[in-house]
ROGU-540413 format. One line per field, with one value per residue: residue number from 1; residue in three letters; x, y, z of N, C-alpha, C in turn. Coordinates in Angstrom, 3 decimals. Layout:
<nodes>
resi = [NUM_...];
resn = [ALA_...];
n.xx = [X_...];
n.yy = [Y_...];
n.zz = [Z_...];
ca.xx = [X_...];
ca.yy = [Y_...];
ca.zz = [Z_...];
c.xx = [X_...];
c.yy = [Y_...];
c.zz = [Z_...];
</nodes>
This chain:
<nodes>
resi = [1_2_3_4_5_6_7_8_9_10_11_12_13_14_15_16_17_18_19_20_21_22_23_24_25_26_27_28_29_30_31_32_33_34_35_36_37_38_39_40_41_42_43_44_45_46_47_48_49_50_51_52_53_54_55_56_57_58_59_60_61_62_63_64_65_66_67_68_69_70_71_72_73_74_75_76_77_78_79_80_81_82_83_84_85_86_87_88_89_90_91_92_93_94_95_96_97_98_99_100_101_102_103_104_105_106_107_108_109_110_111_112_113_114_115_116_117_118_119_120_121_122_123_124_125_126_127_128_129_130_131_132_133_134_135_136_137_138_139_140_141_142_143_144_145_146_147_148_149_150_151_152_153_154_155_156_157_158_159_160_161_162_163_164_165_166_167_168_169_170_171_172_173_174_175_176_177_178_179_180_181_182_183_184_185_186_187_188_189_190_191_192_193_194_195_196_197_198_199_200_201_202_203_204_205_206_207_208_209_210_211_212_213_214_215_216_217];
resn = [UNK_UNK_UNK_UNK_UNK_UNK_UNK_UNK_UNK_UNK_UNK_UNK_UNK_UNK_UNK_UNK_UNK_UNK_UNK_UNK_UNK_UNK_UNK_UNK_UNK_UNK_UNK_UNK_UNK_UNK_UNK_UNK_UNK_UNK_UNK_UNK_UNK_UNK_UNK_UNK_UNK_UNK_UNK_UNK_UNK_UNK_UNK_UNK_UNK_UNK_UNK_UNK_UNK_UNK_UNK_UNK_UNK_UNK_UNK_UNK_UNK_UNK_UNK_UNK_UNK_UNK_UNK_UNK_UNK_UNK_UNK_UNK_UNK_UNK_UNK_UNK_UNK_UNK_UNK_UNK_UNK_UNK_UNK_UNK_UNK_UNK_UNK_UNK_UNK_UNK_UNK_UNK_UNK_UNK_UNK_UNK_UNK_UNK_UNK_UNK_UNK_UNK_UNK_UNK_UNK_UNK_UNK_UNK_UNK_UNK_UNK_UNK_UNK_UNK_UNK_UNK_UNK_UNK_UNK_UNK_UNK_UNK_UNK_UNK_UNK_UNK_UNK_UNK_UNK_UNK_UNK_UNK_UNK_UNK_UNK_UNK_UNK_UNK_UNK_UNK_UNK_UNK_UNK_UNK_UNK_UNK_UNK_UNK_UNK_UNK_UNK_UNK_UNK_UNK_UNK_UNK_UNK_UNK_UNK_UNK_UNK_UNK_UNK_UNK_UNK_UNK_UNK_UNK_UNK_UNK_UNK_UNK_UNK_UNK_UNK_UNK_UNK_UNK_UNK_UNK_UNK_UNK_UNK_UNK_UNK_UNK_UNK_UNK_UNK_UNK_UNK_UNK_UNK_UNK_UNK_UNK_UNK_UNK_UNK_UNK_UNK_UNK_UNK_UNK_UNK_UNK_UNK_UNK_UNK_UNK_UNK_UNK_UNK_UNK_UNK_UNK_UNK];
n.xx = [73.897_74.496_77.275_80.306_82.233_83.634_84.421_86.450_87.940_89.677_91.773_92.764_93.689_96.253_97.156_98.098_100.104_101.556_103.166_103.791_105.387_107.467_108.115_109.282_112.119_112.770_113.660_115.336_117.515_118.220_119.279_121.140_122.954_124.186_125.276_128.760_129.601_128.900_130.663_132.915_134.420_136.798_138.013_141.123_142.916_144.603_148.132_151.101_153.307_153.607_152.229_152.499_151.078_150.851_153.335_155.119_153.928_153.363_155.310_158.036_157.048_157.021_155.962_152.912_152.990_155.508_155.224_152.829_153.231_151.557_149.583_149.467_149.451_147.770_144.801_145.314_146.059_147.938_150.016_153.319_156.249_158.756_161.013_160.676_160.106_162.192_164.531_164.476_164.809_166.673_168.636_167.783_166.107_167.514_167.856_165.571_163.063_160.170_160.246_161.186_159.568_160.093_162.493_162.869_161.223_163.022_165.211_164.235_163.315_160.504_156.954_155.133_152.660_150.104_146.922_144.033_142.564_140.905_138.346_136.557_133.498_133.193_131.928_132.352_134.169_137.014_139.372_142.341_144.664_142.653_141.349_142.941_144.317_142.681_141.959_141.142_142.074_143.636_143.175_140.503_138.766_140.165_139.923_141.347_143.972_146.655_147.269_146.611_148.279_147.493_146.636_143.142_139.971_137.812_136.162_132.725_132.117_129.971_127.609_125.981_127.421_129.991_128.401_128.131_130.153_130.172_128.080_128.566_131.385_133.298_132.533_134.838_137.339_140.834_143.598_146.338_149.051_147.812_146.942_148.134_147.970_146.862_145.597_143.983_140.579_137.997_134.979_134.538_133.147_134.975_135.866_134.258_134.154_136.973_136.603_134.796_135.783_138.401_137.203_135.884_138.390_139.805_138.337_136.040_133.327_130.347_127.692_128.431_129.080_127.240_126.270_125.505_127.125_130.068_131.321_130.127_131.239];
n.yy = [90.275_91.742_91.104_92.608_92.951_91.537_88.205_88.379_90.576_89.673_88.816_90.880_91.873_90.507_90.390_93.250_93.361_91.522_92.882_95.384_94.304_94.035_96.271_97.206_95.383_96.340_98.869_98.658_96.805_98.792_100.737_99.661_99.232_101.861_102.452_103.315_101.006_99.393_99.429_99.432_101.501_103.296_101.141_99.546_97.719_94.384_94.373_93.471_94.740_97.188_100.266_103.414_106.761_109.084_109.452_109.348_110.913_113.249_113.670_113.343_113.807_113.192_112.908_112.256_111.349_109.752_107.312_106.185_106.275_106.089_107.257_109.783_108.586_106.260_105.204_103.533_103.889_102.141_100.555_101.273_99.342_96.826_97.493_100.793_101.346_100.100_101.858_103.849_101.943_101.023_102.006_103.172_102.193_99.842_97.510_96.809_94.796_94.649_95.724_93.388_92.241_93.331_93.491_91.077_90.209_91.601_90.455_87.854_88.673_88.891_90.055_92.196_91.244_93.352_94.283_95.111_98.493_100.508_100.079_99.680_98.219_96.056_97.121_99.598_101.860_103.604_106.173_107.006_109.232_110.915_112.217_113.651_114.937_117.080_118.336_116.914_116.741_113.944_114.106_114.534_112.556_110.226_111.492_113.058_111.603_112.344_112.010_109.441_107.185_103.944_102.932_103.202_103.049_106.025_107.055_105.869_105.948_105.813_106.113_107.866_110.042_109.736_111.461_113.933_115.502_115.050_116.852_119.140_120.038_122.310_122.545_121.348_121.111_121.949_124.690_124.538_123.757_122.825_119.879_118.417_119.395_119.494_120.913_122.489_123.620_121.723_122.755_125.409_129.137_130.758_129.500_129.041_131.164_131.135_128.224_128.024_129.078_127.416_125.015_125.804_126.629_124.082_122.122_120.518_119.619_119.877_118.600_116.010_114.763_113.719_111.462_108.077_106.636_107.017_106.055_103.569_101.391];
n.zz = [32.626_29.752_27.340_27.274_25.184_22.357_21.167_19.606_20.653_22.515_20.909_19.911_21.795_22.326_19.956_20.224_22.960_21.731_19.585_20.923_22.708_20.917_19.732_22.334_22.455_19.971_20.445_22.629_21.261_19.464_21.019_22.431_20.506_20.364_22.089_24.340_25.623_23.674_21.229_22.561_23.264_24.759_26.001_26.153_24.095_24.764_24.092_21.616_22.721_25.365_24.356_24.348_23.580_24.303_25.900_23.521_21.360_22.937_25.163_23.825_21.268_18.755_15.254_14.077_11.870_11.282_11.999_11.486_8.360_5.993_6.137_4.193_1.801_1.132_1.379_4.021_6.952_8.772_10.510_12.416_11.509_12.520_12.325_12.102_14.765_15.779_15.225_16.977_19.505_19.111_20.314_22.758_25.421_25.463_26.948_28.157_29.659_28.397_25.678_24.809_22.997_20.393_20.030_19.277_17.213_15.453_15.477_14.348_11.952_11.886_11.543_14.056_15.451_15.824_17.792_16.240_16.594_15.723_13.778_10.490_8.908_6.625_4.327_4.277_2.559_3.479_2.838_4.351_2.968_1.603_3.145_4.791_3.123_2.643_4.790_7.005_10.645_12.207_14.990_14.850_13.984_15.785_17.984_21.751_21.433_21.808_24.497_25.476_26.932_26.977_24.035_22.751_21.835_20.611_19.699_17.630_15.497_14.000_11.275_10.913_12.326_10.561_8.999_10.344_9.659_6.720_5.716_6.839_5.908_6.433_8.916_10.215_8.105_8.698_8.791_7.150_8.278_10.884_11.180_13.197_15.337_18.360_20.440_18.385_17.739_16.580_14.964_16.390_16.313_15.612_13.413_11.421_9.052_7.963_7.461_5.514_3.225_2.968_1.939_-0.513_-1.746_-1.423_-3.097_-2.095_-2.562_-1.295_-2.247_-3.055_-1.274_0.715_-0.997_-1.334_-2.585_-1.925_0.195_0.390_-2.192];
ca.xx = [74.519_75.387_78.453_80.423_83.645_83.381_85.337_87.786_88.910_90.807_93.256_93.238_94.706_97.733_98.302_98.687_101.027_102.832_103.458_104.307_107.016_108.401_108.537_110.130_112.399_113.646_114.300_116.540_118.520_118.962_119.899_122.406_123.777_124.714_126.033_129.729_129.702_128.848_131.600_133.803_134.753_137.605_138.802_142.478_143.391_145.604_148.999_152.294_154.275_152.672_152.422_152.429_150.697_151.267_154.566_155.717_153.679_152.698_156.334_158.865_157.201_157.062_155.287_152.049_153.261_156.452_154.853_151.269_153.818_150.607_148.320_149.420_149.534_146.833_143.320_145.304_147.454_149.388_150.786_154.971_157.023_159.223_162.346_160.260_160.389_163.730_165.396_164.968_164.762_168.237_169.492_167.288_165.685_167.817_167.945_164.016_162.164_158.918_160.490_161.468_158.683_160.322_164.065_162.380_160.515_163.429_166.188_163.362_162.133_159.298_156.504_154.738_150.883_149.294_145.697_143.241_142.055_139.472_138.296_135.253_132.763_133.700_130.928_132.493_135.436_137.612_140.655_142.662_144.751_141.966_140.669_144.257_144.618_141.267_142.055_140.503_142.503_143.768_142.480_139.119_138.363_140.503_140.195_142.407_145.231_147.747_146.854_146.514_148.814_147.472_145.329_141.674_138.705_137.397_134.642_132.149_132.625_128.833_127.284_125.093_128.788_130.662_127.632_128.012_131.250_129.806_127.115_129.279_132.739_133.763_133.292_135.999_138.376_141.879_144.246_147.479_149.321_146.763_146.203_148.633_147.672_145.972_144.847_142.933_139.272_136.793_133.517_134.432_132.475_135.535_136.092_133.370_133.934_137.746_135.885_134.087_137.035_138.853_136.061_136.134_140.017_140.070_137.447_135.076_131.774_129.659_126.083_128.328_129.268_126.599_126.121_125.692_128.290_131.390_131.476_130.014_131.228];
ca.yy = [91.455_91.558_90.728_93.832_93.218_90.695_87.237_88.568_91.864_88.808_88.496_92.022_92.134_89.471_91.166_94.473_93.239_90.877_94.537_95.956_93.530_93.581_97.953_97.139_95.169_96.595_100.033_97.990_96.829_99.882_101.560_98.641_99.554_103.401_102.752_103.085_99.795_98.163_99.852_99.058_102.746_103.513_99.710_99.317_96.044_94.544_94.634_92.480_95.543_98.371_101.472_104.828_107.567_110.279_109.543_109.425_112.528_114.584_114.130_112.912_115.130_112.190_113.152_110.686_110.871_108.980_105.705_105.694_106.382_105.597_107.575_110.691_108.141_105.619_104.099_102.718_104.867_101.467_100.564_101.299_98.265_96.715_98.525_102.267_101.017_99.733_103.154_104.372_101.409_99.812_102.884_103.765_101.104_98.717_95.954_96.884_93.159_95.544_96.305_92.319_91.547_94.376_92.823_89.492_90.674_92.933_89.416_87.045_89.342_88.453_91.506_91.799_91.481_94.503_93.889_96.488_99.417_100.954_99.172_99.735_97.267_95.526_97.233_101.013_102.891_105.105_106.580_108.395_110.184_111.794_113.036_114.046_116.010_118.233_119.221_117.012_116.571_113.018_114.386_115.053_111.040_109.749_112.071_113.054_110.101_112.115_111.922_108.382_105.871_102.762_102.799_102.953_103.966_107.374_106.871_104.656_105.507_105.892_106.372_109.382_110.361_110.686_112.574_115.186_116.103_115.397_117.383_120.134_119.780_123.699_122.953_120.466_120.579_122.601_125.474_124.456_123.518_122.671_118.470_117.314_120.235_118.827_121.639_123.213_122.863_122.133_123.547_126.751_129.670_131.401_129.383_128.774_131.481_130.083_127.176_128.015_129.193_126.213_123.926_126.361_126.594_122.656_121.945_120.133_119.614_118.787_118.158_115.090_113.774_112.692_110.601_107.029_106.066_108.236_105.277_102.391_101.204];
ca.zz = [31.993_28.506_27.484_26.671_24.076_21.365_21.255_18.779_21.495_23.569_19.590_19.530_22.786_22.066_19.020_21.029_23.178_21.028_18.895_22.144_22.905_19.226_19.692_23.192_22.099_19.060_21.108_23.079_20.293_18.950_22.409_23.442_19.433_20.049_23.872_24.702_26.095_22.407_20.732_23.600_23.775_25.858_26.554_25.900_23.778_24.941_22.755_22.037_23.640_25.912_23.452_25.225_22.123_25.377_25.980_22.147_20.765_23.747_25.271_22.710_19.985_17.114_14.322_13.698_10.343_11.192_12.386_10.683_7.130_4.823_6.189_3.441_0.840_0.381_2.372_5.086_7.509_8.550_12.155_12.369_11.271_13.288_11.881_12.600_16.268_16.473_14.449_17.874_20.370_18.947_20.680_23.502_26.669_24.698_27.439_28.907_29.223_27.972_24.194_24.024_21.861_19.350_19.391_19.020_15.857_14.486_15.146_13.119_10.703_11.605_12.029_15.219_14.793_16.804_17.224_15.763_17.365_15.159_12.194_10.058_8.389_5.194_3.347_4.242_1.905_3.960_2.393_4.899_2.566_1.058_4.554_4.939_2.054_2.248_5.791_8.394_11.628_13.045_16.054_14.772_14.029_16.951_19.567_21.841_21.207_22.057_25.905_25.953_27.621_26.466_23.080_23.018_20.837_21.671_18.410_17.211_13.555_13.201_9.822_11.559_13.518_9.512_8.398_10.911_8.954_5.448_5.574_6.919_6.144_6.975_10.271_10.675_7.693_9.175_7.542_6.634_9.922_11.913_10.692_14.000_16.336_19.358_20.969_17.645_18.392_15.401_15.331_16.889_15.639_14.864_12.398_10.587_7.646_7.768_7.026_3.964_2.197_2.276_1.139_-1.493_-2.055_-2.049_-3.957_-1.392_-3.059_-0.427_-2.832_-3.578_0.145_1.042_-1.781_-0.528_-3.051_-1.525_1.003_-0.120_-3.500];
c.xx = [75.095_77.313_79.018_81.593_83.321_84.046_86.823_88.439_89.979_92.393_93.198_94.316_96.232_98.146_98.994_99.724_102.151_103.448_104.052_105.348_108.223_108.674_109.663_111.182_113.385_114.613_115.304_117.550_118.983_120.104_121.214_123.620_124.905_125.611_127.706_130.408_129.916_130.025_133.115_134.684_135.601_138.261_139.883_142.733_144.738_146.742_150.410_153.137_153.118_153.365_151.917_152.374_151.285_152.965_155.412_155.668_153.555_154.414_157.319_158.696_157.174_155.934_153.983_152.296_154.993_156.339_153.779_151.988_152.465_149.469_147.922_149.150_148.393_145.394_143.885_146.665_148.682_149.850_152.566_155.344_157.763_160.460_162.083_160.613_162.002_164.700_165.920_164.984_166.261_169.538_169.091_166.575_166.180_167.560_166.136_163.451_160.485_159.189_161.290_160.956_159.481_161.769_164.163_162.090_161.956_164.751_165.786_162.929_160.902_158.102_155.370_153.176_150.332_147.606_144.681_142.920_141.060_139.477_136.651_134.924_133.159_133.405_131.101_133.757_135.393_139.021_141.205_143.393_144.091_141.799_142.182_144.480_143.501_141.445_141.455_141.682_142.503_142.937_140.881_138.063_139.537_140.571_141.540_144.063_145.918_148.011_147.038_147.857_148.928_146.202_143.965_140.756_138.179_135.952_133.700_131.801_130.820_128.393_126.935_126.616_129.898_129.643_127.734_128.863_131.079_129.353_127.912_130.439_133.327_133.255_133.684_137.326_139.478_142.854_145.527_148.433_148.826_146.353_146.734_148.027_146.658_145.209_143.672_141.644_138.136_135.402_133.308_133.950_133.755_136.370_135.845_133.744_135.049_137.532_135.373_134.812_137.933_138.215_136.207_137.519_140.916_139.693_136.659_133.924_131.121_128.119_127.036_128.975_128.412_125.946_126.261_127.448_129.965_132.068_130.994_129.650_130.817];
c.yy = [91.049_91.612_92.269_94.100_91.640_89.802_87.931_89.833_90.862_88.853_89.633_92.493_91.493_90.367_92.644_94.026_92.576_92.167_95.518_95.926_93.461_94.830_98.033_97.051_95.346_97.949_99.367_97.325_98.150_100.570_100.575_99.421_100.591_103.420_102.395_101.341_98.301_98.279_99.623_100.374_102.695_102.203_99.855_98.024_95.698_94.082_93.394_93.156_96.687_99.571_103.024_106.054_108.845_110.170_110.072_110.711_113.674_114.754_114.565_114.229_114.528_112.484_111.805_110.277_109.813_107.577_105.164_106.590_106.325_106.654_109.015_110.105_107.310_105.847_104.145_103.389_104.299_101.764_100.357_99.910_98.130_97.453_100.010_102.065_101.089_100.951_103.757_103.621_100.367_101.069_103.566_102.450_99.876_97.341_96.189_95.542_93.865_95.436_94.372_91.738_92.354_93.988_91.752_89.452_91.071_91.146_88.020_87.097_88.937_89.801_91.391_92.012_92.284_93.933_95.462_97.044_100.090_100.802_99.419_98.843_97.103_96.808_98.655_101.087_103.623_104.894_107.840_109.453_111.594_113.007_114.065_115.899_117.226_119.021_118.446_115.985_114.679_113.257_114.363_113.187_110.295_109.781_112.311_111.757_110.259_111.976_110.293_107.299_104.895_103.340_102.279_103.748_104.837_107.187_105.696_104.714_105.253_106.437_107.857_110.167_110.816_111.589_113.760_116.108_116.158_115.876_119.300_120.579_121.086_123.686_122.321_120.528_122.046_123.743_124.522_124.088_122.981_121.039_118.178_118.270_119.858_119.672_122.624_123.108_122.981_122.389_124.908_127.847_130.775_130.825_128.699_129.598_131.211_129.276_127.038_128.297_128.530_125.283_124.356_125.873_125.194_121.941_120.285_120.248_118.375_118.769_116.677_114.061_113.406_111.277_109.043_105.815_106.620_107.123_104.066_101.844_100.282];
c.zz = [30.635_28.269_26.494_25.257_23.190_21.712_20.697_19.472_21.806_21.968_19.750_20.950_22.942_21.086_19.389_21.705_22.858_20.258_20.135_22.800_21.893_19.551_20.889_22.985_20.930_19.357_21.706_22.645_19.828_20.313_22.185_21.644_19.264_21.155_23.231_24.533_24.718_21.955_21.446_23.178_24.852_26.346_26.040_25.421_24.489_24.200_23.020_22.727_23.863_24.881_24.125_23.947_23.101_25.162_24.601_21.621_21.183_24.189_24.537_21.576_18.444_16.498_14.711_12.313_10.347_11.533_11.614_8.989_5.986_5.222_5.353_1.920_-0.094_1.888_3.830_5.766_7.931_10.033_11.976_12.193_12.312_13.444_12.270_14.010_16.630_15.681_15.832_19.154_19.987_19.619_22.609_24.432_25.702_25.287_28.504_28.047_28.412_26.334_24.224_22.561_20.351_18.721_19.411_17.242_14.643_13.898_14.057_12.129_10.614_12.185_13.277_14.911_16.248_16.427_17.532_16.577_17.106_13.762_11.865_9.595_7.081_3.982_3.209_3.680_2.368_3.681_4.078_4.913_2.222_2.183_4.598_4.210_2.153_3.722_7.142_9.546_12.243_14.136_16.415_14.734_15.373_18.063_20.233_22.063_21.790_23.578_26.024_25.867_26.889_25.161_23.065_21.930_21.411_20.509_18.028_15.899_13.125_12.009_10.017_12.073_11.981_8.978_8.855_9.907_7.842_4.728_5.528_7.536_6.554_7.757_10.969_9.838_8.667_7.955_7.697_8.228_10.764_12.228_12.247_15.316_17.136_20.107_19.938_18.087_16.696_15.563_16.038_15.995_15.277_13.331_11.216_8.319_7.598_6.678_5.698_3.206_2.060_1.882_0.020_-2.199_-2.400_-2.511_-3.466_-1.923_-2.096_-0.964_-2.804_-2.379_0.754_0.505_-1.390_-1.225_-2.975_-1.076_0.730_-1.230_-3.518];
</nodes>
């Protein structure tokens, strides 16, 4: 019987599945990239003192603007000093072994190093005055915070994940009131045309947000 496929099918077949394994492969990088699990979503670091965001903002009622002080001003919204803490802990669970680390810090002057919670890549510029100022919601990049206990990432700060909002910022930025309000909801269709009149009113030009240079100078 004649022979039916050439010598050179047997390379065409390696190179098929070597190409096969490389497509495999790279899907599975990407996948493992977008998951929860990479981003470590929802894990709780753990901290020099347990920080309760529920207790503080949902009970208490503390501004987020009284601890994250920077975050109307520049880039960097800035974790409370040790002195913001102790304004009201040199008065309140004064002798709790929990808030040591805080009247350790406040008697050394020395500042307590919290370790990050959600941090972007070198190579990305985010102001979060700006965001501030135009209307978009703490809530809207952190999720709900003020629920949580112990601190955790609710986002993964994807490139595709700020586009949603850059593309179309009226239907996230907020009116006037609305930046700390936890129960607002963005994207609701009532308040879409809202929406377009403060993009307008604050002079949101979104031809020039998506611009690759908004974010990386």
């Amino acid at each position: 019987m004649p022979q039916l496929f050439p010598k050179s099918a047997n390379n065409m077949v390696k190179v098929t599945f070597l190409l096969a394994g490389l497509g495999l492969t790279s899907i599975l990088l990407v996948g493992a990239n977008v998951t929860p699990y990479t981003h470590r979503l929802g894990v709780a670091l753990d901290q020099p003192a347990p920080f309760s965001h529920k207790h503080h903002v949902e009970e208490l009622g503390i501004s987020c603007y009284y601890c994250h002080d920077g975050v109307e001003k520049g880039p960097v919204a800035g974790v409370p000093s040790t002195e913001t803490c102790y304004s009201c802990h040199s008065q309140i669970w004064t002798n709790s072994p929990l808030l040591q680390v805080v009247r350790d810090s406040y008697e050394k002057n020395e500042p307590i190093i919290w370790n990050r919670v959600n941090n972007v890549p070198d190579f990305v510029y985010f102001d979060h005055s700006v965001h501030i100022a135009k209307g978009v919601s703490c809530y809207t990049c952190h999720g709900a915070i003020n629920e949580q206990n112990l601190t955790f990432k609710t986002k993964a700060f994807e490139m595709r994940w700020c586009l949603e909002c850059h593309r179309s910022p009226e239907t996230f930025v907020r009116p006037e009131g609305s930046i700390l309000d936890a129960t607002y909801e963005d994207g609701a269709k009532s308040h879409a045309e809202l929406g377009r009149e403060l993009v307008k009113k604050r002079g949101i030009r979104k031809e020039q947000l998506t611009n690759c240079s908004i974010c990386h100078h």
